[in-house]
PDBQT receptor file of N, H, CA, C and O in Angstrom, charges set to zero:
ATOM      1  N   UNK A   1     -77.301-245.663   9.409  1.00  0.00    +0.000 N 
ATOM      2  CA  UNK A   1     -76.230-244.718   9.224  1.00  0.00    +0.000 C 
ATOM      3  C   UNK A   1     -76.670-243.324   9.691  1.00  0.00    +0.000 C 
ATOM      4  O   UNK A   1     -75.836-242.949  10.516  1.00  0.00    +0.000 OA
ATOM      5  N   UNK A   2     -77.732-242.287   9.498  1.00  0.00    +0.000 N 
ATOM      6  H   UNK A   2     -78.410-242.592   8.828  1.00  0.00    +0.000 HD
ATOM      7  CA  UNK A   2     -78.476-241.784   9.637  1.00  0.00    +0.000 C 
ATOM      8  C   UNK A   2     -78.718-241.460  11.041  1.00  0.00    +0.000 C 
ATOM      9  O   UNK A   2     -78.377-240.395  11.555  1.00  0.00    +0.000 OA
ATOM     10  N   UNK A   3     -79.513-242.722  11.838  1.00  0.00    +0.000 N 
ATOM     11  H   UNK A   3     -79.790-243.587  11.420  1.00  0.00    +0.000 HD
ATOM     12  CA  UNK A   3     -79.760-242.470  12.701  1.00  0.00    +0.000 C 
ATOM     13  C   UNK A   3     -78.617-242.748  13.643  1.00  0.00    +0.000 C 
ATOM     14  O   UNK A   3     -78.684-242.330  14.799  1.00  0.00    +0.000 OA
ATOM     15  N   UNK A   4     -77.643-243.384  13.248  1.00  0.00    +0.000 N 
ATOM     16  H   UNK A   4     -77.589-243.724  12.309  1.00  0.00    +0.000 HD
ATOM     17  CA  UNK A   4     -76.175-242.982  14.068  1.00  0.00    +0.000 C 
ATOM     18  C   UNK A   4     -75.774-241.994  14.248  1.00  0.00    +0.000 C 
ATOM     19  O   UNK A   4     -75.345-241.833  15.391  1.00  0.00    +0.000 OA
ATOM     20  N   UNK A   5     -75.665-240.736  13.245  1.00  0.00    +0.000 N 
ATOM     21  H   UNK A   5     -76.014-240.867  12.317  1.00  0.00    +0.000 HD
ATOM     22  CA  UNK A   5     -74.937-239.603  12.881  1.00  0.00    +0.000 C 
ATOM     23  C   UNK A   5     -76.115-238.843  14.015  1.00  0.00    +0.000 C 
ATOM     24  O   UNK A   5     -75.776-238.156  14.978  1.00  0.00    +0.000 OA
ATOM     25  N   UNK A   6     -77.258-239.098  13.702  1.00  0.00    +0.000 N 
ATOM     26  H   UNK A   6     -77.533-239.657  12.919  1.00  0.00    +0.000 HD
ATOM     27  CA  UNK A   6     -78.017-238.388  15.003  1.00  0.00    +0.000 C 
ATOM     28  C   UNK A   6     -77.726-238.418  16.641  1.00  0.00    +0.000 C 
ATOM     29  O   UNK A   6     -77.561-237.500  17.444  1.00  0.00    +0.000 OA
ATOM     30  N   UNK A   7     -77.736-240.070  16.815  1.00  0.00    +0.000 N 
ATOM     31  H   UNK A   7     -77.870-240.815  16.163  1.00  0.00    +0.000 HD
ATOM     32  CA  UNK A   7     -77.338-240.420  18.215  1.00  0.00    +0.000 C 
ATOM     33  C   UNK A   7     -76.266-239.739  18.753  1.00  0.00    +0.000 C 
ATOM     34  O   UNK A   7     -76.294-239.117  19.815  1.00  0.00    +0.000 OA
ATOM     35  N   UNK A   8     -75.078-239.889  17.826  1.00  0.00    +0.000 N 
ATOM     36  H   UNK A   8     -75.054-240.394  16.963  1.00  0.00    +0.000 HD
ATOM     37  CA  UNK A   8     -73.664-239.157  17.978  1.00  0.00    +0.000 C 
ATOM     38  C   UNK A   8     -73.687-237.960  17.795  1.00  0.00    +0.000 C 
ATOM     39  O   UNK A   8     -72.685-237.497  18.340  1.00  0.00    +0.000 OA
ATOM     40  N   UNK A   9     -74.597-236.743  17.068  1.00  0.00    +0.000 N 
ATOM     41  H   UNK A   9     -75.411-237.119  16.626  1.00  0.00    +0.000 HD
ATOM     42  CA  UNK A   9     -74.584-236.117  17.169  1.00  0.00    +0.000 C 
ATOM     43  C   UNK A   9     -75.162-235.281  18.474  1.00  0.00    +0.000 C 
ATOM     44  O   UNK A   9     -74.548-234.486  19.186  1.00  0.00    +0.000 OA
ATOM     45  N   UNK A  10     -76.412-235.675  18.554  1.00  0.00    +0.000 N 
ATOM     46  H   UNK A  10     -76.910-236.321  17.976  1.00  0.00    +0.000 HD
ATOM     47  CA  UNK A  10     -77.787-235.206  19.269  1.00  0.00    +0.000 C 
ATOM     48  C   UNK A  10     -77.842-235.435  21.094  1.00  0.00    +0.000 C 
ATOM     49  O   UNK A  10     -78.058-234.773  22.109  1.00  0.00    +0.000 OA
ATOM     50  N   UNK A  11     -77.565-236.533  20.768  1.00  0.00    +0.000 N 
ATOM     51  H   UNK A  11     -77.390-237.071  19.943  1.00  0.00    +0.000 HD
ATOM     52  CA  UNK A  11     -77.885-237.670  22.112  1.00  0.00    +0.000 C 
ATOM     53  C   UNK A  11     -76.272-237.675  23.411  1.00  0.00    +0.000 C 
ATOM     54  O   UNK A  11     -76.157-237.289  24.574  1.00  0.00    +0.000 OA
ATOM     55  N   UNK A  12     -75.222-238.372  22.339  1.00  0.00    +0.000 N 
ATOM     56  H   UNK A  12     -75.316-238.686  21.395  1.00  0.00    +0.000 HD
ATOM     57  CA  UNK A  12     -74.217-238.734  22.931  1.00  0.00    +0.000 C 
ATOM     58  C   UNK A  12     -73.114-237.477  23.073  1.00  0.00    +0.000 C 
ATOM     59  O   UNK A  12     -72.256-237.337  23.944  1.00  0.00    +0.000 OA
ATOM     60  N   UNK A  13     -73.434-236.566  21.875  1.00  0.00    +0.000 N 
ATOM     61  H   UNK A  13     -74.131-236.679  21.167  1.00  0.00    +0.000 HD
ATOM     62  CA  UNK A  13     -72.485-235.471  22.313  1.00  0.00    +0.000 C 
ATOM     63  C   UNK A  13     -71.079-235.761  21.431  1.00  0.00    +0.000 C 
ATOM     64  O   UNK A  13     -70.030-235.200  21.748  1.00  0.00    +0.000 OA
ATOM     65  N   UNK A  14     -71.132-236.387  20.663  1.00  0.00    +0.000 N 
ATOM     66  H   UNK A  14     -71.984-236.843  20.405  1.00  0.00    +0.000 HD
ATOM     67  CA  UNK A  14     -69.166-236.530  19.887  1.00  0.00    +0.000 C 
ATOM     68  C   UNK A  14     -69.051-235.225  19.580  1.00  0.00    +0.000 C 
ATOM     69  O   UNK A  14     -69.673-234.512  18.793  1.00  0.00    +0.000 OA
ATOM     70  N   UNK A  15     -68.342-235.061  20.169  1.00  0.00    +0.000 N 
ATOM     71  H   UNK A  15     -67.836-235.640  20.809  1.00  0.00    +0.000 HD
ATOM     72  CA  UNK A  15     -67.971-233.152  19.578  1.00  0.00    +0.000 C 
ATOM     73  C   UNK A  15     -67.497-233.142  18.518  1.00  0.00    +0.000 C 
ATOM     74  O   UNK A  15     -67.638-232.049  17.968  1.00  0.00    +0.000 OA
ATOM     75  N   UNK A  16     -66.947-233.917  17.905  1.00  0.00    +0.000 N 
ATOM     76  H   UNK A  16     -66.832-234.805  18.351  1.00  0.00    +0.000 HD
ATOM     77  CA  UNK A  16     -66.504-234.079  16.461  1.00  0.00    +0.000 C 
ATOM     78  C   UNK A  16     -67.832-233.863  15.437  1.00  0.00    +0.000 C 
ATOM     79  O   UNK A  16     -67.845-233.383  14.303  1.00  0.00    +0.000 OA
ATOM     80  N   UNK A  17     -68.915-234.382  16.232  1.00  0.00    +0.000 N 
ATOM     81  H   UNK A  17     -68.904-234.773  17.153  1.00  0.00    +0.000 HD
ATOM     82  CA  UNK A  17     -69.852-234.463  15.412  1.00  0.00    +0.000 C 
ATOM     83  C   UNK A  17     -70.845-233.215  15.948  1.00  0.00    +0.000 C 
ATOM     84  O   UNK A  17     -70.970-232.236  15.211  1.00  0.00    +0.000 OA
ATOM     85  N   UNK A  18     -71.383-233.247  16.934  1.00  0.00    +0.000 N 
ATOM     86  H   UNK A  18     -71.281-234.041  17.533  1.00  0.00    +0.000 HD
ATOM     87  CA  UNK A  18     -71.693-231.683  17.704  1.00  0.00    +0.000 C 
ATOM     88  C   UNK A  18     -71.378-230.729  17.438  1.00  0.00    +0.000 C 
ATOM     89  O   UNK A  18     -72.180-229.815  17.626  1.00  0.00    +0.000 OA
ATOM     90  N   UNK A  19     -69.906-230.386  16.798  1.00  0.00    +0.000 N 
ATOM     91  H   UNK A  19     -69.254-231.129  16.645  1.00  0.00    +0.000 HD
ATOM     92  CA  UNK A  19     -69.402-229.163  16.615  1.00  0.00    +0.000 C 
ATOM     93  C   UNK A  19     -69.225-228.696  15.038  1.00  0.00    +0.000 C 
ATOM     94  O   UNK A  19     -68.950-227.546  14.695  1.00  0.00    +0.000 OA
ATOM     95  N   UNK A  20     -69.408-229.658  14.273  1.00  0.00    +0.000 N 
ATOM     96  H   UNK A  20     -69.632-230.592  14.552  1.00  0.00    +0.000 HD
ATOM     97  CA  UNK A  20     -69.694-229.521  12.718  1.00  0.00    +0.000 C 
ATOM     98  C   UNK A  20     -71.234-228.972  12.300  1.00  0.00    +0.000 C 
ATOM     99  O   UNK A  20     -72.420-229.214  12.522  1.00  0.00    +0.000 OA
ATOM    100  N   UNK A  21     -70.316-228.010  11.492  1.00  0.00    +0.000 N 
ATOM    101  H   UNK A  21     -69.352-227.814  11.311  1.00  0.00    +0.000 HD
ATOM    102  CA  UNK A  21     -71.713-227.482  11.014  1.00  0.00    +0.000 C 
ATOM    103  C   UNK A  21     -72.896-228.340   9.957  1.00  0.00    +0.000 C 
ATOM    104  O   UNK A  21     -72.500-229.466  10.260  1.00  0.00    +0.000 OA
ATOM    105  N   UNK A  22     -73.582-228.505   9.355  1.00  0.00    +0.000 N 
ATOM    106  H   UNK A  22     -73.903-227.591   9.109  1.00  0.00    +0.000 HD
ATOM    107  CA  UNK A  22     -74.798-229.363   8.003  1.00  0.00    +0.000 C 
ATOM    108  C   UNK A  22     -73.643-229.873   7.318  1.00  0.00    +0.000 C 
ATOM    109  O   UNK A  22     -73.008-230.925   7.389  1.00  0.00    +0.000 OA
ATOM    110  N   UNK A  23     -73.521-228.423   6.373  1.00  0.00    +0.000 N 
ATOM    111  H   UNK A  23     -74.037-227.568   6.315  1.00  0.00    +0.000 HD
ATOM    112  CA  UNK A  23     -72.891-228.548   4.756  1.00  0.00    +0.000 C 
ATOM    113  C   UNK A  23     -71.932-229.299   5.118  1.00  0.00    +0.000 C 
ATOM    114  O   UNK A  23     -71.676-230.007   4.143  1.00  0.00    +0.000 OA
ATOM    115  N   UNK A  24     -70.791-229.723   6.541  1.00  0.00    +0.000 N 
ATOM    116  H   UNK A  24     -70.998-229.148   7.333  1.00  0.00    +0.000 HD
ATOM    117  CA  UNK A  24     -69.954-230.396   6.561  1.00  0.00    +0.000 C 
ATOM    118  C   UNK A  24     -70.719-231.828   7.036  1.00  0.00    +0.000 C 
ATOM    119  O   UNK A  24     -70.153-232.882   6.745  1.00  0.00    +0.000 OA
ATOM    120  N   UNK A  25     -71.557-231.856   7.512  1.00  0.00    +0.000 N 
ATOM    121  H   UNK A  25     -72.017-231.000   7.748  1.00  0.00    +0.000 HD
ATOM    122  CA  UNK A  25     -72.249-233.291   7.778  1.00  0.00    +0.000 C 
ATOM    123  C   UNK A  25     -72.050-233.686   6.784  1.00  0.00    +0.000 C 
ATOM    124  O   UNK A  25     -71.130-234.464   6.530  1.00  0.00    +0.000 OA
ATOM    125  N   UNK A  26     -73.197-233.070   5.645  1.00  0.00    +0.000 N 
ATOM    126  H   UNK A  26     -73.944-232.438   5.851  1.00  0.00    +0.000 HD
ATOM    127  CA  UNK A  26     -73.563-233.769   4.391  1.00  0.00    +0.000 C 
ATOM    128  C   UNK A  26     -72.477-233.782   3.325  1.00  0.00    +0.000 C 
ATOM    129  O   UNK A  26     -72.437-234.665   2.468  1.00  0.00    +0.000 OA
ATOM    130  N   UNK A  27     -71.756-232.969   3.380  1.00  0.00    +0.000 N 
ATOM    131  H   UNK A  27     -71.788-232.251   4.076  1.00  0.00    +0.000 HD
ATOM    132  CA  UNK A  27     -70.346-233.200   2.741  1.00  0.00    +0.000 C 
ATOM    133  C   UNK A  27     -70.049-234.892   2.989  1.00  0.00    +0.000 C 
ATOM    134  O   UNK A  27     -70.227-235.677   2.058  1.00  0.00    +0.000 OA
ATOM    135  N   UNK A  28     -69.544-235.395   4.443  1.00  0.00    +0.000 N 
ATOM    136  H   UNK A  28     -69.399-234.757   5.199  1.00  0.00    +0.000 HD
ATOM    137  CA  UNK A  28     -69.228-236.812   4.969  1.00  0.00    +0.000 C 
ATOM    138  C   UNK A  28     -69.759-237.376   4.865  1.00  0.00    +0.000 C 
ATOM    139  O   UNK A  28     -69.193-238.469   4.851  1.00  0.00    +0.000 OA
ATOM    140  N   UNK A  29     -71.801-237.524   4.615  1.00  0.00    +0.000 N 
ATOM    141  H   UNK A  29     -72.262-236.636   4.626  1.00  0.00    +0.000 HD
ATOM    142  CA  UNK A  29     -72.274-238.359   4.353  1.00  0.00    +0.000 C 
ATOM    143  C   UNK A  29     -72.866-239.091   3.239  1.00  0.00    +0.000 C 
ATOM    144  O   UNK A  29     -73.006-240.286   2.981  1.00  0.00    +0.000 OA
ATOM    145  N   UNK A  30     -73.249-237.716   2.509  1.00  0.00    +0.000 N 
ATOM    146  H   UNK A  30     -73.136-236.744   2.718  1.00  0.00    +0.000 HD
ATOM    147  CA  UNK A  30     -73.737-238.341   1.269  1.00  0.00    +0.000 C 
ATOM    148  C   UNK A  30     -73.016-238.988   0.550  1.00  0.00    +0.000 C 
ATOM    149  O   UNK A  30     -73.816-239.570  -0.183  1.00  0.00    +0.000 OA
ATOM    150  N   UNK A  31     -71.430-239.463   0.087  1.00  0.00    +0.000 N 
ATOM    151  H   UNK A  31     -70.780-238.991   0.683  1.00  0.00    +0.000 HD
ATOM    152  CA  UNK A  31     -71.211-240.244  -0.450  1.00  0.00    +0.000 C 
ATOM    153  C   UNK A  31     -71.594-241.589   0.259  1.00  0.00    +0.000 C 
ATOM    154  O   UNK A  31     -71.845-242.587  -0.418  1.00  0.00    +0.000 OA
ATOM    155  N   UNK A  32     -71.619-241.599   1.046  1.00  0.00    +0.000 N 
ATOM    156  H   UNK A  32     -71.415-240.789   1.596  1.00  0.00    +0.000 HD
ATOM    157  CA  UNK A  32     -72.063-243.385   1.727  1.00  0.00    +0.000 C 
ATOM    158  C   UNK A  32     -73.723-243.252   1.778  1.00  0.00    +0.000 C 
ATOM    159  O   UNK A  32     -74.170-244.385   1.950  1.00  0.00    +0.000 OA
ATOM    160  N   UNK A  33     -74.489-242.550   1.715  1.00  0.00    +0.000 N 
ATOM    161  H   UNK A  33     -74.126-241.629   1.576  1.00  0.00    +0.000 HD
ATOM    162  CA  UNK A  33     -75.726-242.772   1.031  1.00  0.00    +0.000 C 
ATOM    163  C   UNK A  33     -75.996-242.516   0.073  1.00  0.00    +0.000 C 
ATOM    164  O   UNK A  33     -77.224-242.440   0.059  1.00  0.00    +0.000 OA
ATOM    165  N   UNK A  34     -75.425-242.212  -1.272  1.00  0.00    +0.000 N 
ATOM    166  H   UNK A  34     -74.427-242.274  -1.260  1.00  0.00    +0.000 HD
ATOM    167  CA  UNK A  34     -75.593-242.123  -2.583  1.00  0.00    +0.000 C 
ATOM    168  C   UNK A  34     -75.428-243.394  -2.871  1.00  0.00    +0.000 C 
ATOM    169  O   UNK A  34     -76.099-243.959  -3.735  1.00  0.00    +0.000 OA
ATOM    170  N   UNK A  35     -74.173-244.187  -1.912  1.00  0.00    +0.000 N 
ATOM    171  H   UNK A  35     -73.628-243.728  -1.210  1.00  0.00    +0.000 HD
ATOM    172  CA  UNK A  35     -73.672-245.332  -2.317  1.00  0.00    +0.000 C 
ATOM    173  C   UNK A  35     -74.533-246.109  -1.879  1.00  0.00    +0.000 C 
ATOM    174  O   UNK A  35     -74.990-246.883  -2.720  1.00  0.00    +0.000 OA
ATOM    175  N   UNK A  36     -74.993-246.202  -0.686  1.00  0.00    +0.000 N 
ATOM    176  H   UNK A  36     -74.621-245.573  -0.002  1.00  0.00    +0.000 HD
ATOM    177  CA  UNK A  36     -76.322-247.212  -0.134  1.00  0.00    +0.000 C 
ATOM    178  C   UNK A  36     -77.453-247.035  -1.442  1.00  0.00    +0.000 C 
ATOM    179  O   UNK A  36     -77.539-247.956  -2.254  1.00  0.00    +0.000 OA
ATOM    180  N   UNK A  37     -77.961-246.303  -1.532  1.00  0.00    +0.000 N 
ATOM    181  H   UNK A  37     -77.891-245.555  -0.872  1.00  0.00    +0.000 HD
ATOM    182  CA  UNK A  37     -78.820-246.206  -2.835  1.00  0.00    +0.000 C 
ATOM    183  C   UNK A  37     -78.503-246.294  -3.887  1.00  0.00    +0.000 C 
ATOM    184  O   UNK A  37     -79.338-245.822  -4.659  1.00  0.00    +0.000 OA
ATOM    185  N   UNK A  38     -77.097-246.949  -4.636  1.00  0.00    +0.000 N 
ATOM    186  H   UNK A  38     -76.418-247.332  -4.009  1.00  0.00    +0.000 HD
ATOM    187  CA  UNK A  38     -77.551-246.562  -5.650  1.00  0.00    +0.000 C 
ATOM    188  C   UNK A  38     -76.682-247.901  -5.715  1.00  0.00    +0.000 C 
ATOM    189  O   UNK A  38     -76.156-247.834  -6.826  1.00  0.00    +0.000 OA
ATOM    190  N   UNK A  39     -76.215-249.199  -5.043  1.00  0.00    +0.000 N 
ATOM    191  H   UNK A  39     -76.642-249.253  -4.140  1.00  0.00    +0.000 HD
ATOM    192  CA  UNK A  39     -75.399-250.133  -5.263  1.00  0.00    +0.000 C 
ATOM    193  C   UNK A  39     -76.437-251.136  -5.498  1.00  0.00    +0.000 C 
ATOM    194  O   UNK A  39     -75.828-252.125  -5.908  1.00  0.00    +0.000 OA
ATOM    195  N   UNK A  40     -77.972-251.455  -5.442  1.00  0.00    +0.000 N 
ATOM    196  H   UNK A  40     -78.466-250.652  -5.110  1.00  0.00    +0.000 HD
ATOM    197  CA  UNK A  40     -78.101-252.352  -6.420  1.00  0.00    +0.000 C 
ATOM    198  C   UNK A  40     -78.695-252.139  -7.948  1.00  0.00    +0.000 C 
ATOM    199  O   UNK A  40     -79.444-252.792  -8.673  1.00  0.00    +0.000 OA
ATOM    200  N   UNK A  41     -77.887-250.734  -8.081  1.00  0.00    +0.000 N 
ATOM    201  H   UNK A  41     -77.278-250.203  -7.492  1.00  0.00    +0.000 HD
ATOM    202  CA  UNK A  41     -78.129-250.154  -9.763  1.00  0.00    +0.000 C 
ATOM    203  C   UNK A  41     -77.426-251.390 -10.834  1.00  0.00    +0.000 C 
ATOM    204  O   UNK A  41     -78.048-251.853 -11.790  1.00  0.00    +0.000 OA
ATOM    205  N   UNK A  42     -76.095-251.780 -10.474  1.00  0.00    +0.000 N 
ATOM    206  H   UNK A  42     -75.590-251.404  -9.697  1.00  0.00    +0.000 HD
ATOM    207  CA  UNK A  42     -75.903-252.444 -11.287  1.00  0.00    +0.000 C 
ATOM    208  C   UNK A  42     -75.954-254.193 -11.366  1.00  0.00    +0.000 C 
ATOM    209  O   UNK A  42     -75.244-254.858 -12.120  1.00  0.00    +0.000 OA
ATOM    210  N   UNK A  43     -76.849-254.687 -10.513  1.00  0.00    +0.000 N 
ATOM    211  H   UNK A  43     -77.426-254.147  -9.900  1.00  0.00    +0.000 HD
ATOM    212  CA  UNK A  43     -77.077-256.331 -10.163  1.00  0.00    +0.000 C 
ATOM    213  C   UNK A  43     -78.203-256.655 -10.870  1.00  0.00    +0.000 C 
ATOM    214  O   UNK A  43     -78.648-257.803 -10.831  1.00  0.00    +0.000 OA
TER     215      UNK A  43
């Protein structure tokens, strides 16, 4: 996930993603890595 948001950011150029500032990265991402980490809390 991670290293997608890099590729697309860094590499490939998505201006969607290029043109966003951090706090809005991590705004979009950390719920889907809070969720990657923390979904086998309850198994």
């Amino acid at each position: 996930m991670v290293v997608g948001l890099v590729v697309g950011r860094r590499i490939v150029g998505v201006p969607v993603l290029a043109n966003a500032d951090l706090e809005t990265l991590v705004a979009l991402l950390a719920p889907a890595v809070q969720n990657v980490l923390t979904s086998g809390e309850n198994a």
